[in-house]
DOTORMAR-104643 format. One record per residue (C-alpha): residue in three letters; x, y, z. Coordinates in Angstrom, 1 decimal, padded with zeros to 4 digits. Example, Ala and Ser with C-alpha at 12.3 -4.5 7.8 and 13.67 -1.06 7.14 Angstrom:
<pts>
<aa ALA, x 012.3, y -004.5, z 007.8> $
<aa SER, x 013.7, y -001.1, z 007.1> $
</pts>
This chain:
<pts>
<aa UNK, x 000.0, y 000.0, z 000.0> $
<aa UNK, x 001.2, y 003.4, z -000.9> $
<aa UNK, x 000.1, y 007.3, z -001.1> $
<aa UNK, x 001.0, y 009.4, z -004.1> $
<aa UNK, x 000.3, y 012.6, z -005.0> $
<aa UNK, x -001.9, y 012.0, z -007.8> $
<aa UNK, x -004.0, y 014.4, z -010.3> $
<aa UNK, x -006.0, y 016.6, z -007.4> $
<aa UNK, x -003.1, y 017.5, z -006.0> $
<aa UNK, x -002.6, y 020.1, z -009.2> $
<aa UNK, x -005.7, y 021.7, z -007.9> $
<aa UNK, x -004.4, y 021.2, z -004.2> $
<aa UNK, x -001.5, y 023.2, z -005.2> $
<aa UNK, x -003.3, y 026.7, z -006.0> $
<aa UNK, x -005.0, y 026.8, z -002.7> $
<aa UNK, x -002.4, y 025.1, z -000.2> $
<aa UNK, x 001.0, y 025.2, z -001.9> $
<aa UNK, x 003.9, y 022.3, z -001.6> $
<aa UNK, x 006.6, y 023.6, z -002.3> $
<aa UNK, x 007.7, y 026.9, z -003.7> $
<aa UNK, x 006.4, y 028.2, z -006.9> $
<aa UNK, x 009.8, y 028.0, z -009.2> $
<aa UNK, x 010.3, y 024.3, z -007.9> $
<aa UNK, x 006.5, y 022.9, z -008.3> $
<aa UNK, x 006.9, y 024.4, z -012.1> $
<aa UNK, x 009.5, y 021.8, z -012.7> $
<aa UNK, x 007.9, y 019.0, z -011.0> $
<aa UNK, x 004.3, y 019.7, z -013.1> $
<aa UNK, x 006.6, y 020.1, z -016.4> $
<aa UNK, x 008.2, y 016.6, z -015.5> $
<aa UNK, x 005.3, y 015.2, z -014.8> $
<aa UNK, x 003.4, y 016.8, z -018.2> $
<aa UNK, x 006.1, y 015.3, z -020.0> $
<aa UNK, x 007.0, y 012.1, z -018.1> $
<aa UNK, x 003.9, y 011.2, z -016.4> $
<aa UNK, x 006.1, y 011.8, z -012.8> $
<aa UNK, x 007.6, y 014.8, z -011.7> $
<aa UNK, x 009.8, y 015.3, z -008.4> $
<aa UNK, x 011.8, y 018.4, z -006.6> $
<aa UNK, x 013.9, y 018.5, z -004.0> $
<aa UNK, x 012.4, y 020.7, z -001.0> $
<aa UNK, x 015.2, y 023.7, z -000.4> $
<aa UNK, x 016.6, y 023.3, z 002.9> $
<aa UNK, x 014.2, y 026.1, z 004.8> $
<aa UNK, x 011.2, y 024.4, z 003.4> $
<aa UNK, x 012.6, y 020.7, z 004.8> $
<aa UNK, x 013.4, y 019.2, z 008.1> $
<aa UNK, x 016.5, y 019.6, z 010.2> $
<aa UNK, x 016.2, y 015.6, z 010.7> $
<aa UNK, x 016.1, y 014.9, z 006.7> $
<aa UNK, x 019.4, y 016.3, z 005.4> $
<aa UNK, x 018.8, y 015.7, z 001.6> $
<aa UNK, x 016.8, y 014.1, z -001.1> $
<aa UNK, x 013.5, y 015.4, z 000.4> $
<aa UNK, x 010.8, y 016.6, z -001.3> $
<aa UNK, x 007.8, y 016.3, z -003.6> $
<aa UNK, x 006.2, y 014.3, z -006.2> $
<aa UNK, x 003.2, y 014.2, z -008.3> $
<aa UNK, x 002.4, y 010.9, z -010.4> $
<aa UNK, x -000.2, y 010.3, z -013.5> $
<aa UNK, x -002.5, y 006.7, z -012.5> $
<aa UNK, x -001.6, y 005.3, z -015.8> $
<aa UNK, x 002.1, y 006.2, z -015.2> $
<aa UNK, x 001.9, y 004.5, z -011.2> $
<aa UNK, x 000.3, y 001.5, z -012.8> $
<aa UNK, x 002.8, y 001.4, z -015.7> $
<aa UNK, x 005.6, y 000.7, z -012.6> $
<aa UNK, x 003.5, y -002.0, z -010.3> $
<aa UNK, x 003.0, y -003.7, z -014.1> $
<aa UNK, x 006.9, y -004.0, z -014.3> $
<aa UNK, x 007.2, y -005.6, z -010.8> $
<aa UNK, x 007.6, y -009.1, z -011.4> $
<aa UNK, x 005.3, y -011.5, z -009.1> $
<aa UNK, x 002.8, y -009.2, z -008.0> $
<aa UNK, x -000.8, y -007.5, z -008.9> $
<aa UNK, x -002.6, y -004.6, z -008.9> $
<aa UNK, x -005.4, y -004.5, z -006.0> $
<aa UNK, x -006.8, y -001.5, z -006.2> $
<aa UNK, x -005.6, y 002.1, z -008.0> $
<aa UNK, x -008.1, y 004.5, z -005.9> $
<aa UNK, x -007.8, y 008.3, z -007.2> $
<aa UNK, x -008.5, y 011.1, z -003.6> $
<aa UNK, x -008.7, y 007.7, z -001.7> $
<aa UNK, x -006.6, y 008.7, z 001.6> $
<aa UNK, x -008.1, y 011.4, z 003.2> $
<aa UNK, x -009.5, y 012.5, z -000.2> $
<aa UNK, x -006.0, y 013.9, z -001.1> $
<aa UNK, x -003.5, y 011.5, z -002.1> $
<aa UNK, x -004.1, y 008.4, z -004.1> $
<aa UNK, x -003.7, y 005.1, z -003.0> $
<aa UNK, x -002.8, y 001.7, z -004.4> $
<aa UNK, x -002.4, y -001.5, z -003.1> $
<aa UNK, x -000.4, y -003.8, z -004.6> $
<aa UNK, x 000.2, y -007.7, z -003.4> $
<aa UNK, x -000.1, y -011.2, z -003.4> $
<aa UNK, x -000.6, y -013.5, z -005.2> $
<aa UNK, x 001.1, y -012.8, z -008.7> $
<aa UNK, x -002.1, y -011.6, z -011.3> $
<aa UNK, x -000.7, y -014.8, z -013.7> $
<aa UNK, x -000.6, y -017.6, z -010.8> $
<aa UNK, x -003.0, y -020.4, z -012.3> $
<aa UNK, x -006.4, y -021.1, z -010.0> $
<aa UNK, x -005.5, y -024.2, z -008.1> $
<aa UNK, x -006.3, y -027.2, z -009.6> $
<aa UNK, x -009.6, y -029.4, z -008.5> $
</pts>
C-alpha cells in the first residue's frame, strides 16, 4: 500500500502550496512530459532531521500503474484516485502474482 500525490493535488497546489512556486513548475513540467515529476524541497522548506533528497512528487494513475506492471510477481489491487483522506491516491499492490493459475480441483 502506498500514497502518491496524484491528479488533485494540481488543484491542491493553488490553494495550499507544496513547495515553492519556481520548484513545483518543474515538478508539473516533469510530470506533463513524463507522467512523474519530483523536486527537492530547499533546505528552509525541509526538516533539520532529513538532510537531503527530500521533497515532492506528483504521479499520472496510468504512469503508477505502468511501474506495479513492471514488478515481477505481483498484482494490482486497487488504483483509488482522492482515496486517503480525499487527497493523495492510493494503491495497493500484493499477493498472489495476477498470472498464478487457480489451483487445480
Amino acid at each position: 500500500m502506498a500514497t502518491l500525490h496524484g491528479r488533485w493535488s494540481e488543484s491542491v497546489h493553488k490553494v495550499a502550496p507544496y513547495i515553492a512556486e519556481d520548484r513545483w513548475r518543474g515538478i508539473v513540467d516533469q510530470y506533463n512530459s513524463h507522467g512523474y515529476g519530483y523536486g527537492d524541497y530547499r533546505r528552509e522548506e525541509s526538516h533539520e532531521f532529513i538532510p537531503e533528497g527530500y521533497g515532492i512528487s506528483l504521479v499520472k494513475p496510468h504512469k503508477a500503474i505502468e511501474i506495479v506492471e513492471s514488478i515481477p510477481g505481483v498484482r494490482l489491487f486497487l488504483y483509488g484516485e482522492r482515496a486517503w483522506a480525499d487527497h493523495q491516491d492510493v494503491v495497493a499492490v500484493g499477493l498472489p502474482a495476477f498470472d498464478q493459475p487457480w489451483p487445480r480441483q
